[in-house]
N, C-alpha and C positions, 0 to 999 in steps of 0.2 A: 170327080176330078175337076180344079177349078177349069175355065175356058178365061181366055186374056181379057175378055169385056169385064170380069167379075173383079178387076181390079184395075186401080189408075194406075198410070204409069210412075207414080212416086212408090203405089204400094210395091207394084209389080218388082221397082228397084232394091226396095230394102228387101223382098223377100229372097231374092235372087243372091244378095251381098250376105245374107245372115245367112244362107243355104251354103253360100261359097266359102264362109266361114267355117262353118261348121263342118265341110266336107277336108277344108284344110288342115284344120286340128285332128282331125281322125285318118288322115290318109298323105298327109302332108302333099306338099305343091304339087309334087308328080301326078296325085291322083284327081287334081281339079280339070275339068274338063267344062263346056257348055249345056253337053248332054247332060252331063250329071247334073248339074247345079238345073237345069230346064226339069229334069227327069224328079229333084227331090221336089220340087214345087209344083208338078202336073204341070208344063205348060210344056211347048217344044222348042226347040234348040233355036227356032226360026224369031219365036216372040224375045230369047233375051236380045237378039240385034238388033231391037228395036229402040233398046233401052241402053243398050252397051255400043261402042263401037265396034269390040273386039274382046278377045279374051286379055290383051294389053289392059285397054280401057276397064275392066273388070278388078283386076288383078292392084291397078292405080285405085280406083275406088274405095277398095278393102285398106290398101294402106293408108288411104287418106283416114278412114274410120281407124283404126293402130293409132297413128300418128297421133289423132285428138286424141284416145282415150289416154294417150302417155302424156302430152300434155298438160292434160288436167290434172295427172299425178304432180307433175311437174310444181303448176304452180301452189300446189298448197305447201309449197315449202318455204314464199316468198317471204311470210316477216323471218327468216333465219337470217343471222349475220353470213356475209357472204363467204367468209372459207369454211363455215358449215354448212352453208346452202350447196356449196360444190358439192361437198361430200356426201351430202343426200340426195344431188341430184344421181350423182353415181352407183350408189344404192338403191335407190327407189328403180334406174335401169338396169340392174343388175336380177331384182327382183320382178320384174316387168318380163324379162325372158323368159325368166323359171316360169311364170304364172300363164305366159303362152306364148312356149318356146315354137309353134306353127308359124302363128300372124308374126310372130318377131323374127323368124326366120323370112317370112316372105319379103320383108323391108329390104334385104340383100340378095336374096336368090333370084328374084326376077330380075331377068334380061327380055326388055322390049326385042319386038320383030322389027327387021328392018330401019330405017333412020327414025321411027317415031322419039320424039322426045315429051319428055317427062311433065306430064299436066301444071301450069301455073299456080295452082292451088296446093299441089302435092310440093312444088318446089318450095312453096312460100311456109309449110308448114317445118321443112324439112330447117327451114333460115330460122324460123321463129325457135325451133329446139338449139339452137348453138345460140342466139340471141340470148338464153336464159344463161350462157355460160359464158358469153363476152360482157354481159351489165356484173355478172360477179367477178370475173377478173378486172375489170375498167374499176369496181366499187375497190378493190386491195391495193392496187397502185393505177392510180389516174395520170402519171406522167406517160406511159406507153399512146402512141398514136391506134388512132382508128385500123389500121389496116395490120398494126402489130399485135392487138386484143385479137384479131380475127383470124389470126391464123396461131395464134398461141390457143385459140379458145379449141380450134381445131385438132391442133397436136395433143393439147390434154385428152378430149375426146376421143381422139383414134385410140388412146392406150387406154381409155374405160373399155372401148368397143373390143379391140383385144381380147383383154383378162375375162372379158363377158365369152366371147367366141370359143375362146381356149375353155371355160368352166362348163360354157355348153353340149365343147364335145367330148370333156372329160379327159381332155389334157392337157390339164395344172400342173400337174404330176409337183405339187406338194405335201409334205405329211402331216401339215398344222389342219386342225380342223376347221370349217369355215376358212378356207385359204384364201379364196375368191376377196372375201371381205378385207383381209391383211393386206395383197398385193394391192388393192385399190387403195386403201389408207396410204399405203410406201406410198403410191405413184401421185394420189395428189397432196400430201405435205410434202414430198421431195420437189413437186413440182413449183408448189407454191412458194416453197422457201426462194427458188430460184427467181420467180416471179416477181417477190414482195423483197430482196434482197436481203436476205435473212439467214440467220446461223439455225440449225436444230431448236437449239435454246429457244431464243428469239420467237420462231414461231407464231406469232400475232399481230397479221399485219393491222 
């Protein structure tokens, strides 16, 4: 059984965050605990507080690791023209849940204890994800102001977030196959028409 000298405090980290992972996809958030995640790696419950502040501070870690790995999915989309690029980014999260509906669940289930608020790293990765979807709407029509991209980049996203939420728990209640994939098509060319001032037809901005 390892003893905490048998690792640095970096290893100590990732083993604990990969433990917590893995304890999360098999048992989902309810069954995370300290002990446990202490208990799969041999150490005790007393060494992850050395490394963590809290089971907050833990639980923020893991989605920071979420966060980048969606990100990187992200940007290999970047040479696409921007009203495709939407549309893959939609897809590519649509598919990012399926692939691990646990860690994508924990981005919204966690409720901190108490006033703690949300790590400046985790915040800043959370801006960099809609970041990717105000430079493609700013790229379709550049007349809109800065603070008008930013909350239209928003509203496009809460309705990806939606149709995701709703396909995750299995209440689409569509009868087209891949329905998931249709509503999202409607939701962002209906949106963008709107956006780009455009008829159906039209279409390109």
């Amino acid at each position: 059984m390892a003893r905490r000298n048998d690792h640095t405090r970096e290893e100590l980290r990732a083993l604990a965050l990969a433990a917590a992972e893995d304890i999360i996809s098999t048992q989902g958030l309810s069954g995370l605990s300290a002990r446990k995640v202490a208990a799969n790696i041999g150490y005790s419950a007393g060494s992850l507080y050395q490394v963590f502040r809290n089971i907050d501070d833990l639980c923020w870690q893991i989605n920071e690791r979420t966060l980048a790995q969606l990100l990187l999915v992200l940007q290999e989309r970047a040479p696409l023209a921007a009203r495709f690029r939407l549309a893959a980014y939609a897809s590519d999260y649509l598919a990012f849940a399926r692939q691990y509906p646990q860690k994508w669940a924990l981005l919204f289930e966690h409720r901190s204890s108490g006033d703690q608020q949300v790590p400046e790293h985790l915040q800043n990765q959370i801006t960099r994800l809609f970041q990717y979807v105000e430079k493609s709407l700013h790229e379709l029509n550049p007349r809109y102001k800065a603070e008008e991209v930013e909350i239209a980049a928003r509203a496009l996203w809460s309705g990806v977030q939606g149709v995701t939420v709703l396909m995750m728990n299995d209440k689409l209640f569509v009868k087209q196959s891949a329905g998931e994939e249709l509503m999202l098509s409607c939701l962002i060319d209906n949106f963008l028409c709107g956006w780009c001032g455009e008829s159906k037809e039209q279409a390109a901005c």
